[in-house]
N, C-alpha and C positions, 0 to 999 in steps of 0.2 A: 381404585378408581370408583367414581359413583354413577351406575347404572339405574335407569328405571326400565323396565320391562312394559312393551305394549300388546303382545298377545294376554292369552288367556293365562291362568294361572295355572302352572305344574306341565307346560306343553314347551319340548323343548325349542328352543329359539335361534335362531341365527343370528352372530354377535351384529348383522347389519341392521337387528328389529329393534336394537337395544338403543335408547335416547342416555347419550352422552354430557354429561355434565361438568366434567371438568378434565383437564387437559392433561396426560402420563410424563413422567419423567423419563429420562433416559436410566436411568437408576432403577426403574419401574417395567423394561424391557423383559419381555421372555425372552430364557435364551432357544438360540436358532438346533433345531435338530441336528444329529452327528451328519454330515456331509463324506461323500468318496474320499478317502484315504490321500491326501497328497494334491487334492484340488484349491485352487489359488481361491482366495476369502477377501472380500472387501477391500481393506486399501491395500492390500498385497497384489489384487488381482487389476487395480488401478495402476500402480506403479507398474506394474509388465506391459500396458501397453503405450507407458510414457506419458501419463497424467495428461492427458489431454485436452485444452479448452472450449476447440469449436466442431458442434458435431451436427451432421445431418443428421433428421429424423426420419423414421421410417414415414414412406407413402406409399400408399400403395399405387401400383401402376408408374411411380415417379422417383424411387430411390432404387432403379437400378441400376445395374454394373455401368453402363458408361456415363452417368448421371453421376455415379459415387467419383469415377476416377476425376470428370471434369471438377467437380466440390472440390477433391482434394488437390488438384493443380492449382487453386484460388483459396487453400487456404483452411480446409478441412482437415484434420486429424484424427476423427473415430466415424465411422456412417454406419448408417442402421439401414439390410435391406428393407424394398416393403414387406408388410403384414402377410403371412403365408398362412394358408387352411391349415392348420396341424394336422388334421382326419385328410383331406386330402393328399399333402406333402405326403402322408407315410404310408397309403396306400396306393395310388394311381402315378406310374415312372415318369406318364407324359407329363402331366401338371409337375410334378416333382422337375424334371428338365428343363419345362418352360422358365418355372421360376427361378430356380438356381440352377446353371450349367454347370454337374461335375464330370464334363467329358475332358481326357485327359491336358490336350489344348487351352483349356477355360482359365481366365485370369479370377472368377469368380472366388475368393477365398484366400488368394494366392499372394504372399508376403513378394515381393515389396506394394503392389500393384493393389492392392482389394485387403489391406490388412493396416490398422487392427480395424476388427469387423463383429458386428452385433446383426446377428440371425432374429426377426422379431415373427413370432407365431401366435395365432388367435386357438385359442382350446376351451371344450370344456368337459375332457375326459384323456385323463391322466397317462394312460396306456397310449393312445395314441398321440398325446403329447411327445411322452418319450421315444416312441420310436420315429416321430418327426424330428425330433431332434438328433440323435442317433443320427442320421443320415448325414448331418451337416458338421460333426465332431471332428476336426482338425482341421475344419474350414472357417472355423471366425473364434473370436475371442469369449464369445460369451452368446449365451440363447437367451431371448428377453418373452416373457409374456407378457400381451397386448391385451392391458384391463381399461386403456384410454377411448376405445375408436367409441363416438356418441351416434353415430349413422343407424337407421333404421334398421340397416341387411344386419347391425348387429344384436341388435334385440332380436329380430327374428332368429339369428344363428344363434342365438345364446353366448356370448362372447363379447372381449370388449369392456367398455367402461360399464355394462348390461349385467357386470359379474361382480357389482358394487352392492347388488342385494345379495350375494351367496358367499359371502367372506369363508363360509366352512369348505364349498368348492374352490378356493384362492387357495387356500392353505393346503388343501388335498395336491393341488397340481404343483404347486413350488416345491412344497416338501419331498414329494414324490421325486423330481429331476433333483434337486440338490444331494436327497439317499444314493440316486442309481444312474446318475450323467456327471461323464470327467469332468466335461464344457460349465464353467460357472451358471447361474440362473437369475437373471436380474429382473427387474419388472418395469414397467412405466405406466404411471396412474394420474388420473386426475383426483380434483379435491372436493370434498361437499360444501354446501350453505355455508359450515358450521364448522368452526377454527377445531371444536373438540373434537367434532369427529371423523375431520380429518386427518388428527394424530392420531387416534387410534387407530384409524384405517390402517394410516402408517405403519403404525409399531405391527400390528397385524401381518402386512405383507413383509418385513424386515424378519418378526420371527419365524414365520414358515419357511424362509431358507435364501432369500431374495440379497444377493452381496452388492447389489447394488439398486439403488431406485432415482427414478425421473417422474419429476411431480410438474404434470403441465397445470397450472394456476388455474383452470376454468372448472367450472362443474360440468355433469354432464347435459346439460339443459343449454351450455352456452357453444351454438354452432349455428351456423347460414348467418341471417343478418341478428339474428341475440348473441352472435360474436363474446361482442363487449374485452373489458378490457382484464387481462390474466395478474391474477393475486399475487404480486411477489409477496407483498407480507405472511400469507399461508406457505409459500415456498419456504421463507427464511425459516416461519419456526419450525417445518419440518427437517430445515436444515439443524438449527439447534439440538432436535429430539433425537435422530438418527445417525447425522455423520460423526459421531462419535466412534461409530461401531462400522456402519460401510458409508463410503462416496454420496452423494445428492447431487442430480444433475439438474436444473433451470429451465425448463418450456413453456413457450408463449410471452409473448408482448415483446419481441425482438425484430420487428419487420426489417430495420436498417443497420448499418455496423454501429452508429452513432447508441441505440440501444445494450450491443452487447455488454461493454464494460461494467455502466450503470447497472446492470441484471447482475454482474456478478456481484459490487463491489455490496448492493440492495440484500442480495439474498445469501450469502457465503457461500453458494453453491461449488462446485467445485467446475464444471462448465457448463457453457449454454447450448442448448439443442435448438435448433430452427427447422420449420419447413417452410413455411410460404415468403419468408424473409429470404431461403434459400435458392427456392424456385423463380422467385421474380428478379434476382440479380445474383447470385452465385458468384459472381468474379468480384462484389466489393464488400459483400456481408461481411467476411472474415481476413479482412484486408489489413490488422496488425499481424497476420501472423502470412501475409505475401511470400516471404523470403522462405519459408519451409516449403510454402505452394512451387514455388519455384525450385527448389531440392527434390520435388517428388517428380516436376516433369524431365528430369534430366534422368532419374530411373527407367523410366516407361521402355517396352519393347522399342526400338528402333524405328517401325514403322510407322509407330504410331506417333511415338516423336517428333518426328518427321514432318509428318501431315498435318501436326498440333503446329507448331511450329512455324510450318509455313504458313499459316492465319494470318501472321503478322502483316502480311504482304498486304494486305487490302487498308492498313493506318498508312494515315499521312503523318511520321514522324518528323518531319523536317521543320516543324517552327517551334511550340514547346518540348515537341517529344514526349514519353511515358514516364512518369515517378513511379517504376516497380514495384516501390514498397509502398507506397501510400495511394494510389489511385483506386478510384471506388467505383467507378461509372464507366461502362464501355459500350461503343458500338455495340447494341443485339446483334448488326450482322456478322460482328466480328465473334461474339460468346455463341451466337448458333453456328457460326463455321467451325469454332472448337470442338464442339457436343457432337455434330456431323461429322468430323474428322475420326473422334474417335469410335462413333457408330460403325464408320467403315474400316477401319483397321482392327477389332479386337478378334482376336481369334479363333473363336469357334461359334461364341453370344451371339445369337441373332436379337437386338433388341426392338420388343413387340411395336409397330408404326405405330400403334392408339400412344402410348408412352413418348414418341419422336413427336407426334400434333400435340399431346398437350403441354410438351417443354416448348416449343417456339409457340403457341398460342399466347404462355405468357412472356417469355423474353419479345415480345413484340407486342404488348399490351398499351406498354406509355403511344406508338405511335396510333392508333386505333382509337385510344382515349382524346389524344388532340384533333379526331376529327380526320388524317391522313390515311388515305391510300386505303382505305375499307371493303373496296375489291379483295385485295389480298386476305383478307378474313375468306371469302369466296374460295381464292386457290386453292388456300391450305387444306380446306375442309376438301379439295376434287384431289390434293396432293395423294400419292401413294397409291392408286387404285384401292381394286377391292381385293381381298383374299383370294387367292390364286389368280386373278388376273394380269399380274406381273409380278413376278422375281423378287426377290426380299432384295439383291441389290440393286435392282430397278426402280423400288419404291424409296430406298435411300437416296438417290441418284435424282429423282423429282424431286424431294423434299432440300436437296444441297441447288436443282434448278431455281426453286421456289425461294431459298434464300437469295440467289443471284439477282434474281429481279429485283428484291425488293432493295437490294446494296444500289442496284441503278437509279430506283425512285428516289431513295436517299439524298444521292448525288444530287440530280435535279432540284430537289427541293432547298438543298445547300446552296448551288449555284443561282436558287432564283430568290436566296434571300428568307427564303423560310426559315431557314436552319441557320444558325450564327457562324461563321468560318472558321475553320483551325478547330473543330468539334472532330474532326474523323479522327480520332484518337482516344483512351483511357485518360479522363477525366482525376483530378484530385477533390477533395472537398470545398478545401482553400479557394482552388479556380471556380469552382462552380457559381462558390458563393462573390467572390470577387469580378470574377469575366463575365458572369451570366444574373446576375442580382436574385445567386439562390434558385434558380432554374435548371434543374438537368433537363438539357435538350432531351425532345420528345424523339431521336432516335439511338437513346441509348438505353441499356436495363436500368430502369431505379426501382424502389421498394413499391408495394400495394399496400398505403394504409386505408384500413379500413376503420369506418365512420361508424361509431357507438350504436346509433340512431339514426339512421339508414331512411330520412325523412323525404328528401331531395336525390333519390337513386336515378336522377336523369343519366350518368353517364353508361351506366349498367344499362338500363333500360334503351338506351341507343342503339348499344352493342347487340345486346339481344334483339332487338327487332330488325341491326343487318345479319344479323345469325337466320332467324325465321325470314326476312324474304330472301337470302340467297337460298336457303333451303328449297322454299317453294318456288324459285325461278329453276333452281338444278332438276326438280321431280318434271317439270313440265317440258323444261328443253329435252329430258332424254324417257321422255313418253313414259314415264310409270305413273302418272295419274289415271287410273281408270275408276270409272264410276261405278259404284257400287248400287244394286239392284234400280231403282225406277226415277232416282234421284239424278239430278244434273252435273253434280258433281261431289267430291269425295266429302264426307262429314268429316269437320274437325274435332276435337276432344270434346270441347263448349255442346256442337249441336249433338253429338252423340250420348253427352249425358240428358239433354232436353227432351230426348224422342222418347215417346212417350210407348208406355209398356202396353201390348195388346188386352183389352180387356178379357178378363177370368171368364171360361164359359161356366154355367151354375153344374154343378156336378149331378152326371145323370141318377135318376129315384132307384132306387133300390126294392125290390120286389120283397115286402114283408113278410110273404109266407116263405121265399126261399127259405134255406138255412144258410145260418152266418158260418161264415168261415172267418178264423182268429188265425190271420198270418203273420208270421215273425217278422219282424223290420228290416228289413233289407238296404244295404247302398244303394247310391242312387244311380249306379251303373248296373245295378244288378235286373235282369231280365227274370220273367215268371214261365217259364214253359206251360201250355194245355191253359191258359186263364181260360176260366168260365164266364159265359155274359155276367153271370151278376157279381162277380169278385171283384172287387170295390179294392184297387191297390193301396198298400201304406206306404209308398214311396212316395216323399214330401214335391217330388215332381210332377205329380201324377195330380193336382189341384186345377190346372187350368185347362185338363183333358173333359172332351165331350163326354167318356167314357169312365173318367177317375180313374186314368191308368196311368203309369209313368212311359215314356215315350218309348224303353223296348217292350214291354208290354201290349201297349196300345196297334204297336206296329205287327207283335204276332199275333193278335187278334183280327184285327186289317187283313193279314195273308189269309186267316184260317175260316173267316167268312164269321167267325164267331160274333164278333163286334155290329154283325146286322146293318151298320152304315160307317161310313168315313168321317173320320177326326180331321176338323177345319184345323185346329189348331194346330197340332202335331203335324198335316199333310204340308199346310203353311211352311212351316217349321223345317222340311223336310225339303221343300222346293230353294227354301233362302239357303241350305247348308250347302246342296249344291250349286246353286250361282254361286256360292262365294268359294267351293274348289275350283270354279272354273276361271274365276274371277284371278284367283292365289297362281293356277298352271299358266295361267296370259302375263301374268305380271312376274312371274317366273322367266317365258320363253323372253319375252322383254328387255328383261333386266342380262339374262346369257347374250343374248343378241348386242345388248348396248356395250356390256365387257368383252366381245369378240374387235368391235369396232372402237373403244380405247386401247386395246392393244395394237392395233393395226395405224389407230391416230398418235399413240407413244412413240412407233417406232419411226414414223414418215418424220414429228416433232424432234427428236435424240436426234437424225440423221440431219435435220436442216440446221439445227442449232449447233452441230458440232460441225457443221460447211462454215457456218459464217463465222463461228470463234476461228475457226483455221483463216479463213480470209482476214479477218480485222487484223489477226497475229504478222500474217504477211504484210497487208499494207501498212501497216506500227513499225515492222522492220526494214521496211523500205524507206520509210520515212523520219526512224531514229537510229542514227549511225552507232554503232556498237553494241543496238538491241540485241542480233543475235549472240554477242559471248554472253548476255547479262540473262536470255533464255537459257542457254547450256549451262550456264554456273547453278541457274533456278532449279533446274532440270536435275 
């Protein structure tokens, strides 16, 4: 290969400093280091979990255990949990539990239910990598490193797509788990500018020990609204260069099922990975392969079966009915009673409510976008209390009330002509585009595509500004706005960066015959014991002091009389820290006080709402002859 070097000359370099000019062969491949004795390698370790072609991707907060099992009821066959701290996972039990449950109960990892399964870990220190991983070996198929994630938190963590300048630390962490972990090691990376050196990248993480790799098509520059649209052509030739030797999986530019074939047939990959194409409709992305989705519900524990199952009950099958195998579009209230069903039947998983609001935020996105029922944007953000204010099944139990209402709004808007007839049901493509002129009704999931050039972001910008005023209508109805020192009310982000900085007092003269004292540089939390009046501090805080001290300084000179007069700026200083603890205790007793009183308004709410379900049930039975066997059969 031909390298040019951009550091200095004779200093060594990290192969990511090196400017790539022409593209490696597979022929040209280093081979991968000796691997644990008897550990399953590339397409051997593909074929053990049945070649697979449609997989969730890891998100964090969003590819957990009852998110993975719903995927693969519609149609999924490999899931990646989300992203896990590796330094955390392998040291702290509680983070470790939260994220993956291996209490004996947990379906977390467990064949037929959560298998085959890709563990995905963010690292950037080898030791703790492995014994992160360690922990999760006989619980999934394979441990992937997270070199994709472009988010800020990962440059600060050092991690992430953030590990594309340190190819030497890539190759340390693979090589490392692929010497001394049974669990295979596979990776998923994004691509650069530049087709060259993106292969090299490639060959890079394939030789350090990587049996299998996922090339999401963007760089790392491309995220929020620079999006933009994912390389398959870089895919392909990755695919060329490497699946010779292990697997190539496809991610990005798959928002809808209509996408996935075209992705494979584009790049050779061997399957395609989705997240937000996942997220925003999960029951039709992966809608050729229905009929296995359907093989996997009929495994599940009993109860959860069950509860899954009984979903159905809320479709109007009686005029086209459901096409099983080809339907793409359903009811959101029917895919959030699934997700809900199986939130409350899994067995030991508590899954975290932030993860429960942000899957029904977006299965209920299309109706939001049409302009309907945007209150409901309001509930969900009040759904669930807060942390310890009610009961982890109490706050499932809101968020399944919260979908109930919104099945009624539905209804109404069906009935008064908003919504086309005979929609309460799983949609096919054919229909959509034949009975609806290419329209999925706005209350069922379809895809979120997003626009290159984000020029006209009116509908975002709607949503978010019913986001910011329910917010500030919710701080006001339950009294947590309080005003902060002599102002009228609370500064926002805008006027808070406006306010202007107190002016620097000139720092006091310094007695020239004193003698100087040369004090070592101290943090800026460090205090000086015994200062003397004319000790001129070198804490870089100590500039806008009457005295040139830094503020513990100043303050034991203030106690000892030494300082001769009082520091406006510091005493200033001193009066606001305290209004704003008192400020912080008021908005404290407040806010316990307001969670005492939704507890108390939950429980009066639960008890009037299950009077009148029991009433309607009665007067329904009264009024439809053979209701009650068609309860008992339900029942």
């Amino acid at each position: 290969m031909t390298t040019t070097a951009k550091g200095a000359a004779g200093k060594a370099q990290d192969p990511s400093e090196l400017v790539y000019e022409t593209v490696p062969l597979t022929a040209q491949l280093a081979e991968q280091p000796k691997g644990v004795a008897g550990k399953l390698e590339g397409h051997a370790l593909w074929d053990s979990v049945g070649r697979p072609k449609y997989v969730v991707a890891p998100m964090v907060d969003q590819s957990e255990l009852a998110w993975r099992i719903l995927s693969r009821a519609h149609g999924a066959n490999l899931c990646y949990t989300p992203m896990f701290h590796a330094a955390l996972f392998s040291s702290t039990d509680r983070y470790q539990q939260e994220m993956f449950d291996l209490s004996p109960d947990s379906l977390e990892g467990v064949a037929p239910y959560d298998r085959p399964l890709v563990v995905q870990f963010c690292a950037n220190d080898k030791d703790q990598f492995l014994a992160a991983a360690r922990k999760v070996e006989g619980k999934c198929d394979a441990v992937d490193l997270n070199l994709g994630c472009p988010q800020g938190i990962a440059k600060r963590g050092r991690y992430g797509a953030f590990l594309m300048e340190e190819w030497n630390l890539i190759r340390d962490l693979i090589s490392h788990l692929h010497k001394n972990l049974a669990t295979p090691i596979i990776a998923k990376m994004r691509v650069y500018p530049t087709l060259a050196k993106t292969l090299h990248y490639a060959s890079h993480v394939y030789s350090s020990g990587a049996q299998l790799l996922t090339i999401h098509g963007r760089t790392r520059d491309m995220k929020g609204q620079q999006t933009g649209l994912a390389s398959w052509d870089k895919i392909r030739e990755v695919v060329k260069l490497v699946s010779p030797k292990v697997p190539v999986l496809a991610n990005g530019g798959c928002p809808s099922a209509e996408e996935v074939q075209p992705c494979l047939d584009q790049t050779g990959a061997y399957a395609v990975m989705s997240a937000e194409g996942n997220l925003y409709n999960p029951f039709g992305l992966f809608r050729d392969n229905a009929a296995e989705g359907g093989a996997y519900v009929e495994k599940l524990p009993e109860p959860m079966q069950s509860a899954f199952k009984a979903c159905e009950d809320e479709l109007d099958l009686t005029g086209a009915g459901w096409d099983r195998d080809n339907a793409a579009y359903a009811p959101a209230t029917f895919v959030a009673s699934e997700y809900l069903a199986i939130v409350r039947t899994l067995p030991s998983t508590k899954t975290a409510t932030s993860a429960i609001k942000a899957h029904l935020y977006k299965l209920f996105r299309p109706v939001w976008a049409a302009g309907r029922h945007l209150e409901m944007r309001e509930k969900l953000g009040r759904a669930g209390g807060g942390a310890g204010v009610l009961e982890y099944a109490e706050r499932v139990t809101q968020y399944q009330a919260w979908v109930d209402d919104f099945r009624e709004l539905i209804k109404m808007d069906r009935a008064s002509g908003l919504l086309p007839p005979d929609t309460n049901r799983p949609l096919t493509h054919p229909e959509v585009l034949t009975l609806f002129n290419g329209v999925v009704p706005y209350s069922h999931c379809q895809p979120y595509l997003r626009v290159t050039k984000p020029v006209e972001g009116k509908e975002e910008d709607e949503l978010k500004k019913v986001d910011g005023e329910a917010k500030r209508k919710r701080d006001a109805e339950e009294g947590l706005v309080i005003a902060s020192g002599a102002t009228d009310g609370p500064l926002d982000d805008a006027s808070k960066r406006l306010k202007p900085s107190p002016p620097s007092p000139a720092p006091a003269s310094i007695d020239p015959t004193a003698p100087t004292t040369s004090a070592p540089p101290r943090p800026a939390t460090t205090s000086c014991p015994g200062v003397p009046a004319h000790y001129s501090c070198s804490n870089v805080l100590s500039t806008k002091c009457s005295h040139g001290l830094c503020k513990a300084c100043c303050a034991l000179s203030r106690s000892s009389g030494e300082a001769g007069k009082g520091c406006e700026f510091h005493e200033e200083k001193e009066r606001k820290e305290e209004a704003e603890k008192e400020r912080r205790r008021e908005l404290s007793r407040l806010k316990r006080e307001r969670g005492e009183q939704r507890v108390r308004e939950n429980e009066e709410r639960v008890k009037r709402e299950a009077e009148e379900k029991r009433r309607k049930r009665e007067e329904e039975r009264a009024r439809i002859p053979g209701e009650d066997e068609k309860e008992e059969k339900r029942a």
